[in-house]
N, CA and C atoms of all chains as a GROMACS GRO file, in nm:
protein
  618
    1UNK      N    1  13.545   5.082  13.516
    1UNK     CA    2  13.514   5.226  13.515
    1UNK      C    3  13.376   5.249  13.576
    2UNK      N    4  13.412   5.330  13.667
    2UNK     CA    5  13.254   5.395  13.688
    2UNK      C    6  13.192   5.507  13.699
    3UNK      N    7  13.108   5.542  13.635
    3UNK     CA    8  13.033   5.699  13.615
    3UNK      C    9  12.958   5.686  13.730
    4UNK      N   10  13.058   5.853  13.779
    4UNK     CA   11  12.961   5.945  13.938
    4UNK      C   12  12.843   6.044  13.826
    5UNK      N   13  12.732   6.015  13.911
    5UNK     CA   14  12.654   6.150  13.840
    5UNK      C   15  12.563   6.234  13.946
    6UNK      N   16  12.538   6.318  13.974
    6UNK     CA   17  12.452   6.382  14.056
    6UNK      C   18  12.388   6.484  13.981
    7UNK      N   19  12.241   6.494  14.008
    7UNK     CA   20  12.199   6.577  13.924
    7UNK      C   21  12.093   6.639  14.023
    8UNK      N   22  12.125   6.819  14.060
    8UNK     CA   23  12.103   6.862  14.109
    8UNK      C   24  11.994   7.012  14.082
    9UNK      N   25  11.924   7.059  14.202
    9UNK     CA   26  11.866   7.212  14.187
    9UNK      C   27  11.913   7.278  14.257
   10UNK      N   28  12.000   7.414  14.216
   10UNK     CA   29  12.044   7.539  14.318
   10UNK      C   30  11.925   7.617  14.403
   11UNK      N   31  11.944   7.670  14.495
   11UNK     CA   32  11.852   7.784  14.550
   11UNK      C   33  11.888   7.907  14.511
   12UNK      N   34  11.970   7.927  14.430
   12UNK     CA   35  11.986   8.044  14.319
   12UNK      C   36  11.917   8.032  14.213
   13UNK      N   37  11.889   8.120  14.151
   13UNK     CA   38  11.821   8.188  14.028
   13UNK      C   39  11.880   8.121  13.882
   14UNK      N   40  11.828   8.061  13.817
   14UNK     CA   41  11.884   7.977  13.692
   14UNK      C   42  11.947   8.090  13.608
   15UNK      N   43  12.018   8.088  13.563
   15UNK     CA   44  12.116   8.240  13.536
   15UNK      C   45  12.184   8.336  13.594
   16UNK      N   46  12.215   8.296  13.740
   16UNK     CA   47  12.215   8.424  13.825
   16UNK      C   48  12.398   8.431  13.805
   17UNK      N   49  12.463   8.493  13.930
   17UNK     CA   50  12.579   8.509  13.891
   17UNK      C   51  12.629   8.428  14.012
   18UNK      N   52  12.559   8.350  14.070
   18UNK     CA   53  12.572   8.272  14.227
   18UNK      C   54  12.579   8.110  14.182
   19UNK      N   55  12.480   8.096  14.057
   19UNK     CA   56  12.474   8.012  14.017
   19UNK      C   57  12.574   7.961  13.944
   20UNK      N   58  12.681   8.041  13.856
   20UNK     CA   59  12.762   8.031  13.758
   20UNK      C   60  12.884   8.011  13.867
   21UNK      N   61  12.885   8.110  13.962
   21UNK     CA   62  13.003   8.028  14.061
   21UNK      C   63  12.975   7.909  14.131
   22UNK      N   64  12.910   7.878  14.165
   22UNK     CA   65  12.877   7.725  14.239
   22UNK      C   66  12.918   7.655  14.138
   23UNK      N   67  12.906   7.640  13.975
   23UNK     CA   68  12.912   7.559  13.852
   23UNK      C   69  13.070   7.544  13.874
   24UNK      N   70  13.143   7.672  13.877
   24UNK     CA   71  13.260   7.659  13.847
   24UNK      C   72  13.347   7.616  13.960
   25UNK      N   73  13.328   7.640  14.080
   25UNK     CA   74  13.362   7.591  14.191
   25UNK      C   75  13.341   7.433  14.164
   26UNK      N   76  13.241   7.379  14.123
   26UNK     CA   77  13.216   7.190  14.128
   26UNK      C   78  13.343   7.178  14.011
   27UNK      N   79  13.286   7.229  13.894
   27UNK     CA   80  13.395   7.181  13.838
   27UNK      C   81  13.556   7.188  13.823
   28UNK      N   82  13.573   7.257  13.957
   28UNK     CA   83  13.741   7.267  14.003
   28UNK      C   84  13.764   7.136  14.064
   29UNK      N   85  13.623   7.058  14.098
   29UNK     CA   86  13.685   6.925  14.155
   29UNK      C   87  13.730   6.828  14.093
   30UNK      N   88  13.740   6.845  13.972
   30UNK     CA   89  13.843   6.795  13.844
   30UNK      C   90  13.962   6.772  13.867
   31UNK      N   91  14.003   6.884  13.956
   31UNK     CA   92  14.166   6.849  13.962
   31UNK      C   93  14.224   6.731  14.083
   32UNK      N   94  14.126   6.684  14.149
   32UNK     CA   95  14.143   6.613  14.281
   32UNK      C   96  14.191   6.463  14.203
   33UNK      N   97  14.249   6.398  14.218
   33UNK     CA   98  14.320   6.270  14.198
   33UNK      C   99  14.242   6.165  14.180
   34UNK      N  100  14.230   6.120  14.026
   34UNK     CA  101  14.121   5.984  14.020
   34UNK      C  102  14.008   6.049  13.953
   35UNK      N  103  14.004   6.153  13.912
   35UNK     CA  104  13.851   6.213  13.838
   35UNK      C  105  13.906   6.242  13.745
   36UNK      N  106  13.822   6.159  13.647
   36UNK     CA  107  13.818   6.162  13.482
   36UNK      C  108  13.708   6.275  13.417
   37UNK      N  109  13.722   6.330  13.338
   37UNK     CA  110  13.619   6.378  13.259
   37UNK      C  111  13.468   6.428  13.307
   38UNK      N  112  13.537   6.523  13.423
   38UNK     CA  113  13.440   6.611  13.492
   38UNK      C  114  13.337   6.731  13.420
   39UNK      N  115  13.227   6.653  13.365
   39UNK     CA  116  13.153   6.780  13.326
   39UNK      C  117  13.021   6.785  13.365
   40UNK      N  118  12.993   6.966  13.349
   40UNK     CA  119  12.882   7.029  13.398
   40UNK      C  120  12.784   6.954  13.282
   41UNK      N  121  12.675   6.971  13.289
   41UNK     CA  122  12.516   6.969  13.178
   41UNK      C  123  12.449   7.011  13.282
   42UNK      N  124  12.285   7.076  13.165
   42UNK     CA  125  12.203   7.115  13.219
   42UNK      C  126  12.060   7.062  13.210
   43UNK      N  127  12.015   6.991  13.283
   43UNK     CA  128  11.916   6.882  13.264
   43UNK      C  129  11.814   6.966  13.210
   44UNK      N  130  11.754   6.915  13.112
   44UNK     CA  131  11.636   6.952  13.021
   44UNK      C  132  11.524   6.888  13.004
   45UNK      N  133  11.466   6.778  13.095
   45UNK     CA  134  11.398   6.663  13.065
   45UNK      C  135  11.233   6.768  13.141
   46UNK      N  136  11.139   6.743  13.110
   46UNK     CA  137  11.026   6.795  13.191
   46UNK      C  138  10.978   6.711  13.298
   47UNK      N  139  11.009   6.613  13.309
   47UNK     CA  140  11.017   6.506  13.365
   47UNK      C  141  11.060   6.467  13.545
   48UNK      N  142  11.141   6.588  13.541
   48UNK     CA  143  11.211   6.593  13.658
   48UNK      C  144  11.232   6.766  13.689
   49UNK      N  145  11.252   6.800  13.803
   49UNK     CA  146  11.285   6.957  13.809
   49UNK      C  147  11.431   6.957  13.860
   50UNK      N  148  11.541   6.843  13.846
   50UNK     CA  149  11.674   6.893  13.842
   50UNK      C  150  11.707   7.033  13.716
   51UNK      N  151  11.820   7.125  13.791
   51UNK     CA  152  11.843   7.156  13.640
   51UNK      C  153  11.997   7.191  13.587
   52UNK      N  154  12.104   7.111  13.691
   52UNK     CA  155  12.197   7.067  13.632
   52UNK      C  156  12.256   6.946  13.657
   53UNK      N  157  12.327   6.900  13.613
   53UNK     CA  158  12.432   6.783  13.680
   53UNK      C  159  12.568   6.752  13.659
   54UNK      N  160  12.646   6.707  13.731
   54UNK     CA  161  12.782   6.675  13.728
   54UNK      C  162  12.772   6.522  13.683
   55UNK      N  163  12.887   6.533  13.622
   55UNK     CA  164  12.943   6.335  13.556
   55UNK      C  165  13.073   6.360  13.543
   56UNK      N  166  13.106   6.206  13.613
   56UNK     CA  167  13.262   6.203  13.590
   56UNK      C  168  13.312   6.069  13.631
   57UNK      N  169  13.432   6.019  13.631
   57UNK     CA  170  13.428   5.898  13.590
   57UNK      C  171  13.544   5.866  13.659
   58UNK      N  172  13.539   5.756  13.753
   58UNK     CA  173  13.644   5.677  13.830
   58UNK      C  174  13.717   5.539  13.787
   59UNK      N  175  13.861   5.522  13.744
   59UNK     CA  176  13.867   5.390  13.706
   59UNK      C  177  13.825   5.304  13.782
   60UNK      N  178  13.794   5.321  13.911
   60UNK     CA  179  13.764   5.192  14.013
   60UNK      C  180  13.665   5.236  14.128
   61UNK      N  181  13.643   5.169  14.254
   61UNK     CA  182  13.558   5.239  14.354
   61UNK      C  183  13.692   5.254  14.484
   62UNK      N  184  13.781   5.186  14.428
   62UNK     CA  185  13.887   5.273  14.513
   62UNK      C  186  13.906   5.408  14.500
   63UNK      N  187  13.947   5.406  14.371
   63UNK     CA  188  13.944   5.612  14.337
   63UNK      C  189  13.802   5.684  14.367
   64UNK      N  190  13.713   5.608  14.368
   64UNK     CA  191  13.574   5.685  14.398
   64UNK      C  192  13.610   5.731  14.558
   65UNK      N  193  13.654   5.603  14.595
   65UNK     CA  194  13.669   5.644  14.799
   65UNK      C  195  13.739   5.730  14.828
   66UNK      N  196  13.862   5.749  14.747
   66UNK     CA  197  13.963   5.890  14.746
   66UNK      C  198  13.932   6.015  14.773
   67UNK      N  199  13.818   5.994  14.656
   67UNK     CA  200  13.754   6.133  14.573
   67UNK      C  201  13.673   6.144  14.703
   68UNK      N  202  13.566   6.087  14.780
   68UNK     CA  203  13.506   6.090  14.882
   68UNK      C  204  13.566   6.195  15.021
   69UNK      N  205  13.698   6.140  15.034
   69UNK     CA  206  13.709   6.175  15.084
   69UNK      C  207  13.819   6.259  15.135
   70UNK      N  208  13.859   6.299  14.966
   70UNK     CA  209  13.952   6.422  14.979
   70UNK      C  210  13.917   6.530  15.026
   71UNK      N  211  14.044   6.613  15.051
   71UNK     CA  212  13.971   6.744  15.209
   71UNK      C  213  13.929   6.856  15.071
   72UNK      N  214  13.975   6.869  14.948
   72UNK     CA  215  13.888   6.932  14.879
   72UNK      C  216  13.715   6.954  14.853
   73UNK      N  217  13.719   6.795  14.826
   73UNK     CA  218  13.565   6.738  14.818
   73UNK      C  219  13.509   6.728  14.934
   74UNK      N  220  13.562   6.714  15.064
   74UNK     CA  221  13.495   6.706  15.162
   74UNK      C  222  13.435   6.886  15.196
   75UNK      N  223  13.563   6.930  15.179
   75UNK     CA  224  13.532   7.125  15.202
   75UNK      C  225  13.430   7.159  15.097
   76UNK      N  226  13.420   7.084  14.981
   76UNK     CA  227  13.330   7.214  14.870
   76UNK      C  228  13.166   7.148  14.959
   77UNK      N  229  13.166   7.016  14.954
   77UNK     CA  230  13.035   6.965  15.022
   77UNK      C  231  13.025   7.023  15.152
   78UNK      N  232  13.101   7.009  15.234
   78UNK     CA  233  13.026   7.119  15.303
   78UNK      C  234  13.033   7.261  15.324
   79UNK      N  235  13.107   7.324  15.254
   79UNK     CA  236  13.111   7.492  15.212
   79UNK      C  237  13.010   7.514  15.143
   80UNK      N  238  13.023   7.432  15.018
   80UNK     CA  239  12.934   7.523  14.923
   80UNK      C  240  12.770   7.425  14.908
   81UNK      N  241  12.798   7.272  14.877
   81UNK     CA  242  12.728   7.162  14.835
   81UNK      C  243  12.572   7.218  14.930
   82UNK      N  244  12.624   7.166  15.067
   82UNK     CA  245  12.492   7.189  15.157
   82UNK      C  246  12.415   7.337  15.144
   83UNK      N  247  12.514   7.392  15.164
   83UNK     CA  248  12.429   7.547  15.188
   83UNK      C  249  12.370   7.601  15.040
   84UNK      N  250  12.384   7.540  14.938
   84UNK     CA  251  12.350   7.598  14.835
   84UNK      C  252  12.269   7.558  14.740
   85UNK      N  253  12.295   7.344  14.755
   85UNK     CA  254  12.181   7.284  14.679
   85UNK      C  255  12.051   7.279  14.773
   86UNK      N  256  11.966   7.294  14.700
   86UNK     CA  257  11.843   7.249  14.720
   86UNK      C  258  11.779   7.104  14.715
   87UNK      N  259  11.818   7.032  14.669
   87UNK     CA  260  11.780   6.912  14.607
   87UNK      C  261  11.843   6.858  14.528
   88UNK      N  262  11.891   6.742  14.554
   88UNK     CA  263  11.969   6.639  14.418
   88UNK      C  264  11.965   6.461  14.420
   89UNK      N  265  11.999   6.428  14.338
   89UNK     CA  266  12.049   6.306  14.343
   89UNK      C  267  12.144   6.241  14.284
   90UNK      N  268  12.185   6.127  14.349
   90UNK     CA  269  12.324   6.070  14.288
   90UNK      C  270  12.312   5.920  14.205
   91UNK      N  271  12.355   5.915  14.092
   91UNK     CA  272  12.311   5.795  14.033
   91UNK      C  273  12.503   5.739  14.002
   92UNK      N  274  12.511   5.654  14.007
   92UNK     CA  275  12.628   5.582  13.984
   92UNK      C  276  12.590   5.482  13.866
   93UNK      N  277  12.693   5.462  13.768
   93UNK     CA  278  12.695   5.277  13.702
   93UNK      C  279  12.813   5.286  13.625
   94UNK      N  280  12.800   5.219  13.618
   94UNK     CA  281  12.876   5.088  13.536
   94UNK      C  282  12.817   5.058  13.396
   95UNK      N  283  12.898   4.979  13.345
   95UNK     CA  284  12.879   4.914  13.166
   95UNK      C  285  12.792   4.764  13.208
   96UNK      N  286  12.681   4.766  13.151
   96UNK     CA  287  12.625   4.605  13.169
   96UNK      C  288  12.568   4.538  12.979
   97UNK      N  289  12.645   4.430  12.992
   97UNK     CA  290  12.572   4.365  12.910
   97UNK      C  291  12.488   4.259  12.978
   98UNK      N  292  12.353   4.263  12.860
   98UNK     CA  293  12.260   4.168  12.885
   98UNK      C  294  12.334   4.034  12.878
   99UNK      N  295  12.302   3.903  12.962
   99UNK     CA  296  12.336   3.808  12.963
   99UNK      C  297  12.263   3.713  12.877
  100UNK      N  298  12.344   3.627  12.788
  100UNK     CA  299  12.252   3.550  12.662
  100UNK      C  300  12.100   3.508  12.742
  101UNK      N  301  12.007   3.514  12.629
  101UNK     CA  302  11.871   3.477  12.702
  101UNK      C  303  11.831   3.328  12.592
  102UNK      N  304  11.849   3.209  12.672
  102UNK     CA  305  11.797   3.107  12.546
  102UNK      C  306  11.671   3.029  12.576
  103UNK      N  307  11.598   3.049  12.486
  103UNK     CA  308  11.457   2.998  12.526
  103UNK      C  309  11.407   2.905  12.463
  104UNK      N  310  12.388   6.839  12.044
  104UNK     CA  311  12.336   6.662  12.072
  104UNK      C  312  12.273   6.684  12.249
  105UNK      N  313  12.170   6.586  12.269
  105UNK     CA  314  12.100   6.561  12.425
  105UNK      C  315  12.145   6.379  12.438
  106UNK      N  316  12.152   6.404  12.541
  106UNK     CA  317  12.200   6.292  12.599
  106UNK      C  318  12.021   6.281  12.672
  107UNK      N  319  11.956   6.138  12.649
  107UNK     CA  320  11.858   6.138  12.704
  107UNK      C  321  11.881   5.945  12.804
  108UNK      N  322  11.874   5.991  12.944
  108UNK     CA  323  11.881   5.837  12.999
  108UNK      C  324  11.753   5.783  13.083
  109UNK      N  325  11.759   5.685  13.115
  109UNK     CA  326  11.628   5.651  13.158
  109UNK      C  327  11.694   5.574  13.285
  110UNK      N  328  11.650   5.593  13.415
  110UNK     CA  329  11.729   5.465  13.526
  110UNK      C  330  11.553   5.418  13.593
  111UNK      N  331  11.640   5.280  13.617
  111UNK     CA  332  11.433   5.208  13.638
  111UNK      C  333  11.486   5.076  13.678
  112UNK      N  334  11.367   5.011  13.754
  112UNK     CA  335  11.391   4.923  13.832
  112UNK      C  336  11.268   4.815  13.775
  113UNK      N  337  11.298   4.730  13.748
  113UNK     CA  338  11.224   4.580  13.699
  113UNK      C  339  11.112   4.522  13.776
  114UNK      N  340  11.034   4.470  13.773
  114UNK     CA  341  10.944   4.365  13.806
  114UNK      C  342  11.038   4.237  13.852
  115UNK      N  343  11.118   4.237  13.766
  115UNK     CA  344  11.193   4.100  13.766
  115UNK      C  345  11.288   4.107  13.815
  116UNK      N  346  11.320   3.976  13.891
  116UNK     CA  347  11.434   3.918  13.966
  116UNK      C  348  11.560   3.970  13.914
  117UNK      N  349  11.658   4.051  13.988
  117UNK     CA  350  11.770   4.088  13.920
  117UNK      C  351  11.845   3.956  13.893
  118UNK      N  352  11.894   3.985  13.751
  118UNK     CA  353  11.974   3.812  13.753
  118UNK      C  354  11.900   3.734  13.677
  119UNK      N  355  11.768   3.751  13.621
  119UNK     CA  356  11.649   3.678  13.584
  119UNK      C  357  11.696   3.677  13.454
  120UNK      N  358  11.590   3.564  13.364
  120UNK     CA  359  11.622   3.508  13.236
  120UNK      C  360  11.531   3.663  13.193
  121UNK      N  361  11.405   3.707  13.246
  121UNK     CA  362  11.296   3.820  13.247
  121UNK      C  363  11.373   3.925  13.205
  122UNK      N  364  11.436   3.927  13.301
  122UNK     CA  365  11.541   4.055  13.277
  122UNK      C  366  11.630   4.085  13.186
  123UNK      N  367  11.719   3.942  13.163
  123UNK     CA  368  11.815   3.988  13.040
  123UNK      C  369  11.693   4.000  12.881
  124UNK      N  370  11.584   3.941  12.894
  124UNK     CA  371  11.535   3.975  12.815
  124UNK      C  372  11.489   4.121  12.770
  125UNK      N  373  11.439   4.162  12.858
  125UNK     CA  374  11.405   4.246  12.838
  125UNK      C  375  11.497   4.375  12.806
  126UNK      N  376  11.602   4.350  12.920
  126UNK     CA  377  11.719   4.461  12.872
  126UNK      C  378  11.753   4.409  12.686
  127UNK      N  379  11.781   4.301  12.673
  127UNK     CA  380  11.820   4.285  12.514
  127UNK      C  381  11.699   4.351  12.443
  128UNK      N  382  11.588   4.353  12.471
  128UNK     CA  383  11.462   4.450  12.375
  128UNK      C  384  11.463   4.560  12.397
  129UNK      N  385  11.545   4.630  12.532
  129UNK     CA  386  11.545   4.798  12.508
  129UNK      C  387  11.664   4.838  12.401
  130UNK      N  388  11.800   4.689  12.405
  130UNK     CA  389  11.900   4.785  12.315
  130UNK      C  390  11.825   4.785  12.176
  131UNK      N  391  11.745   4.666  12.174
  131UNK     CA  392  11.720   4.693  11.997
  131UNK      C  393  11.630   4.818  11.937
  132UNK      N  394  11.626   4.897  12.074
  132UNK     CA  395  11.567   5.069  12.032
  132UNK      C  396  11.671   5.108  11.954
  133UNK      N  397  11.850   5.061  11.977
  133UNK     CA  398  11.914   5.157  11.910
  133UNK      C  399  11.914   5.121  11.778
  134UNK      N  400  11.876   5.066  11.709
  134UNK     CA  401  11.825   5.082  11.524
  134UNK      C  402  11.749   5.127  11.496
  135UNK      N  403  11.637   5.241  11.591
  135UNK     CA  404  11.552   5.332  11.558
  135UNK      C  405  11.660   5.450  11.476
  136UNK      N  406  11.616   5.505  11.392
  136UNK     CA  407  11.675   5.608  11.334
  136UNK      C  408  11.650   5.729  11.446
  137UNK      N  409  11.815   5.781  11.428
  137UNK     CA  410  11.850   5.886  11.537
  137UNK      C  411  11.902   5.862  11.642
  138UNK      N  412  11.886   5.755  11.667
  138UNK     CA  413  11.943   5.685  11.841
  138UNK      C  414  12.089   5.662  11.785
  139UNK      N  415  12.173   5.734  11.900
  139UNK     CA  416  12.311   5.726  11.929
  139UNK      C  417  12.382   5.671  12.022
  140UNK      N  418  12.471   5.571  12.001
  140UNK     CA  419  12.530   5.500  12.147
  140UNK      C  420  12.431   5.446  12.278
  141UNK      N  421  12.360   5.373  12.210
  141UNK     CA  422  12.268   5.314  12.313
  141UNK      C  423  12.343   5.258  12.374
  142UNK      N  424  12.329   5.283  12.522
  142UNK     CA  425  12.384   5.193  12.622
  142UNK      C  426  12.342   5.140  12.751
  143UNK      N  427  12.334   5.017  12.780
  143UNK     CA  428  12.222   4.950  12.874
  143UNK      C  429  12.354   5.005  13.051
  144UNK      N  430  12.334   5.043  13.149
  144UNK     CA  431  12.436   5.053  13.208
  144UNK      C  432  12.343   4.982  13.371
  145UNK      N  433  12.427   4.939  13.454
  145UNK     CA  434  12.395   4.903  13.601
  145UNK      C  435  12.417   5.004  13.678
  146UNK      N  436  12.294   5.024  13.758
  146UNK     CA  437  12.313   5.152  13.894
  146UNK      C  438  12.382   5.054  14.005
  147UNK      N  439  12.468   5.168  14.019
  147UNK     CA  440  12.562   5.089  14.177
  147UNK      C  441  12.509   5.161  14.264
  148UNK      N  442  12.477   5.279  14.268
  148UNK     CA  443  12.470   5.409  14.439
  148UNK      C  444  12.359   5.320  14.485
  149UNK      N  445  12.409   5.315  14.625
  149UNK     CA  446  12.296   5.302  14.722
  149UNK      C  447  12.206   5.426  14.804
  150UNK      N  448  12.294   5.566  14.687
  150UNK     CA  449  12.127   5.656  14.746
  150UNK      C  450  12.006   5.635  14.644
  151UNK      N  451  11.993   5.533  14.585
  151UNK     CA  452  11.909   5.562  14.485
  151UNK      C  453  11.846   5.369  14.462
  152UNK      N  454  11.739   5.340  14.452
  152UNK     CA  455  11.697   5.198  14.457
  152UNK      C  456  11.695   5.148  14.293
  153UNK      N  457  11.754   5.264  14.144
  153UNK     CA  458  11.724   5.188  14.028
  153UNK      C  459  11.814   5.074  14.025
  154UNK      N  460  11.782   4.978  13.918
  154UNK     CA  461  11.883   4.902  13.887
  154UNK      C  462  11.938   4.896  13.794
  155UNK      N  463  11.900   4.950  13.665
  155UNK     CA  464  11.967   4.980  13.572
  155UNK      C  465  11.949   5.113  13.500
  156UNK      N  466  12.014   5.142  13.413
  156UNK     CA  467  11.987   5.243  13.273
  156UNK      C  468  11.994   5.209  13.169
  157UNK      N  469  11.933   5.332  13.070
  157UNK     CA  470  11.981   5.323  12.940
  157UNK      C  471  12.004   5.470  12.896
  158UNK      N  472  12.136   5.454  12.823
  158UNK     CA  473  12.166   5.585  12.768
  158UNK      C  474  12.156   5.614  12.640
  159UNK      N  475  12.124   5.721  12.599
  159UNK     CA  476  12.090   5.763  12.436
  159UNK      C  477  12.143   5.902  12.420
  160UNK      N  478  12.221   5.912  12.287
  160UNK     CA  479  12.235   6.062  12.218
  160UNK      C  480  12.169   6.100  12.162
  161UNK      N  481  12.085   6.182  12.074
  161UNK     CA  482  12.016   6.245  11.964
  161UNK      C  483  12.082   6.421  11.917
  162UNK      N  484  12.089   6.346  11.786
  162UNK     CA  485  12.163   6.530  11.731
  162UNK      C  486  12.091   6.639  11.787
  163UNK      N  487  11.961   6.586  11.772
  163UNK     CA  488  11.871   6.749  11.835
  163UNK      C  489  11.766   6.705  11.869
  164UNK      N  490  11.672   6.797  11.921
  164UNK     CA  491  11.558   6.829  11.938
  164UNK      C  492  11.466   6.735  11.896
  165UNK      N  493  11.439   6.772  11.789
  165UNK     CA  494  11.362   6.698  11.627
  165UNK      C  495  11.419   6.515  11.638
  166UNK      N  496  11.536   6.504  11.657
  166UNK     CA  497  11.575   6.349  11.644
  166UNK      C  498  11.510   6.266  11.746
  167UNK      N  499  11.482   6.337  11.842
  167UNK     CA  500  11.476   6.294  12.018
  167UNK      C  501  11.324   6.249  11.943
  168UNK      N  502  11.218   6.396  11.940
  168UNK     CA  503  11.126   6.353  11.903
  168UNK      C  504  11.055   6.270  11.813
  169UNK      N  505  11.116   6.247  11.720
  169UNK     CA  506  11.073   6.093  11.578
  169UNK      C  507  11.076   5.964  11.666
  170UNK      N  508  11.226   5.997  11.760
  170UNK     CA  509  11.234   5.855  11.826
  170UNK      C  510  11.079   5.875  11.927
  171UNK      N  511  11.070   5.985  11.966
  171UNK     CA  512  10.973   5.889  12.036
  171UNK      C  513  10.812   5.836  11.997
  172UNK      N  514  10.834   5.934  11.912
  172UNK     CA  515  10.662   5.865  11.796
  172UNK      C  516  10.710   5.729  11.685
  173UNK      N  517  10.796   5.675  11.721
  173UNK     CA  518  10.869   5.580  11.598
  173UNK      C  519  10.736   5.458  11.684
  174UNK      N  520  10.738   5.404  11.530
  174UNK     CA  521  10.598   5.265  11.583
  174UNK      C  522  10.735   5.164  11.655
  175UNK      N  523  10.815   5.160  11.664
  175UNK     CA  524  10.906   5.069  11.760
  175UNK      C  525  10.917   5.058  11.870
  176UNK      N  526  10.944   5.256  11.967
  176UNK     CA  527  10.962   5.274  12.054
  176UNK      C  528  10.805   5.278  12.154
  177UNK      N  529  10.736   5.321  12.031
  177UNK     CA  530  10.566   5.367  12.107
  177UNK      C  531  10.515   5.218  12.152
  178UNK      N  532  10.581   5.079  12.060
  178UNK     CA  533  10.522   4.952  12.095
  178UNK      C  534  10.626   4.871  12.214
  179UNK      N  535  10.740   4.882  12.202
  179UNK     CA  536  10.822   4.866  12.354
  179UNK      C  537  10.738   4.961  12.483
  180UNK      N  538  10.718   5.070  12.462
  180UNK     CA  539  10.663   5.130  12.550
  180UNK      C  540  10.568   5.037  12.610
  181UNK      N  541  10.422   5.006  12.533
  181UNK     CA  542  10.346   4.977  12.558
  181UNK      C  543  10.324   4.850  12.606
  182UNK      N  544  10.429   4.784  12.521
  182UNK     CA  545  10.418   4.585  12.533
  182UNK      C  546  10.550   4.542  12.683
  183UNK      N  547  10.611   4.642  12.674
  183UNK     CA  548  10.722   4.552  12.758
  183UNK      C  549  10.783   4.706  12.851
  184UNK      N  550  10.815   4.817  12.841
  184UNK     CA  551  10.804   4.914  12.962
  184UNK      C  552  10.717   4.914  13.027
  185UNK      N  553  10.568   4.959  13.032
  185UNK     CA  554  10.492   4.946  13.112
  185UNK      C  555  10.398   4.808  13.220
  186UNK      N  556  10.420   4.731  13.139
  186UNK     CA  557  10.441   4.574  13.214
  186UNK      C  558  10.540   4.536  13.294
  187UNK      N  559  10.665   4.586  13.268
  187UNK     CA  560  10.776   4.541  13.313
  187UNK      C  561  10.853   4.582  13.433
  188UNK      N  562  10.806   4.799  13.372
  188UNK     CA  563  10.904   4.856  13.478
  188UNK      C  564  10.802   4.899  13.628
  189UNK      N  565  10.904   4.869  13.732
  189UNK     CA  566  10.831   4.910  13.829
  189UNK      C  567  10.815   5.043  13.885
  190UNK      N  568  10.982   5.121  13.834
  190UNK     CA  569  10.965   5.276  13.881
  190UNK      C  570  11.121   5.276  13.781
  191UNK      N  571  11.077   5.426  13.711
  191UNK     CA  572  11.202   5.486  13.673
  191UNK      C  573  11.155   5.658  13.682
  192UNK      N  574  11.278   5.676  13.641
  192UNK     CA  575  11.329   5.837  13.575
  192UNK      C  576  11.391   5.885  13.501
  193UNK      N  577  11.364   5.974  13.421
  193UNK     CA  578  11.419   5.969  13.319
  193UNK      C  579  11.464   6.112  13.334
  194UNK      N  580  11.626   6.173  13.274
  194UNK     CA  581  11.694   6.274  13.299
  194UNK      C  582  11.757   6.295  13.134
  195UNK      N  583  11.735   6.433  13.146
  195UNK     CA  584  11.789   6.472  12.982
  195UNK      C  585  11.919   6.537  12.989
  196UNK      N  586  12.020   6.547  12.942
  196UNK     CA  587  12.093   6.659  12.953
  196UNK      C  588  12.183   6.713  12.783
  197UNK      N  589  12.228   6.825  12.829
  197UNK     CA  590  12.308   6.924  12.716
  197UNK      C  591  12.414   6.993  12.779
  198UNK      N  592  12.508   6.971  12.720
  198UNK     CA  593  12.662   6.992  12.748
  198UNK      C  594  12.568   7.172  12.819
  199UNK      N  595  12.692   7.228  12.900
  199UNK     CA  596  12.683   7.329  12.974
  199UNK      C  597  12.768   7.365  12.970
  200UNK      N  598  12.860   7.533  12.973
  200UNK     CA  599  12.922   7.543  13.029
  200UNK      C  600  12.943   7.721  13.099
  201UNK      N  601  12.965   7.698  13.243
  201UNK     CA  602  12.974   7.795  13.330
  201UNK      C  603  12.976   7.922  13.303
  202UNK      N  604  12.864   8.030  13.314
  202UNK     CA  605  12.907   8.191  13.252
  202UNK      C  606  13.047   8.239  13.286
  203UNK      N  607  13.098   8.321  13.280
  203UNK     CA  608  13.226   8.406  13.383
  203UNK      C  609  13.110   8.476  13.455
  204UNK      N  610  13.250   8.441  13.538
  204UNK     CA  611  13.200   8.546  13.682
  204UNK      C  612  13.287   8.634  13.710
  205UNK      N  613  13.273   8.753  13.726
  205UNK     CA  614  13.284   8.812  13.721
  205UNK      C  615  13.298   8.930  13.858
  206UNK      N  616  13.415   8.960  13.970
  206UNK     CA  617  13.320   9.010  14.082
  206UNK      C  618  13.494   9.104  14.127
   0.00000   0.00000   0.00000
């Protein structure tokens, strides 16, 4: 399994009504084939000036390549993605356990 | 509940004895009181240079904060994050969900 995450800033107004459609538009990409448990949050950390992000979850990086490059996901990225974020980033992972440490 | 994660990149050799150590001393944050589902995870994206994470829940506000004045977390900080890590970021988030729109 692997968690997609991008965590992004609109050039809309944090509340606006531009903003709430861009939200709902990403999260229609739920329905595209291979995306698990597509949800919005709204980053709260002071730490960083993202102030939302998407997560969602691929059984494999085959379904990730799907998702890449379905004509849905390819159209919202460039319909809506470019012209509207300002800034983001994409963090991916995976489950890791630490490997025994013997000293 | 906040989901609070941290993604950061080591001093040490990925693969290193350094490393699994140290990842095994961030999970033992999760027996701080309040810490939820600690989870150590691996960054895969290649837009982004971390190499790992860690993920944490806290019921609220108030939980987030004890953890971080707890004499456990304030002495990992000091003895083995800041020695250790070479660059991270840390991202908070809280479930969201989309106003209606309305048009």
């Amino acid at each position: 399994m692997i968690t997609h995450t991008v965590f992004f800033k609109l050039y809309h107004p944090v509340g606006s009504e531009e903003e709430a459609d861009f939200l709902k538009a990403a999260l229609a990409l739920g329905k595209i084939p291979g995306v698990k448990n597509l949800t919005c949050v709204r980053q709260v950390s002071k730490k960083n000036d993202f102030t939302y992000g998407l997560l969602m979850a691929f059984e494999d990086d085959k379904a990730y390549q799907l998702y890449n490059v379905h004509p849905d996901h390819v159209k919202f990225v460039t319909g809506r993605w470019h012209p509207e974020v300002a800034k983001f980033l994409e963090i991916d992972y995976v489950a890791h356990t630490p490997s025994a440490v013997e000293r």
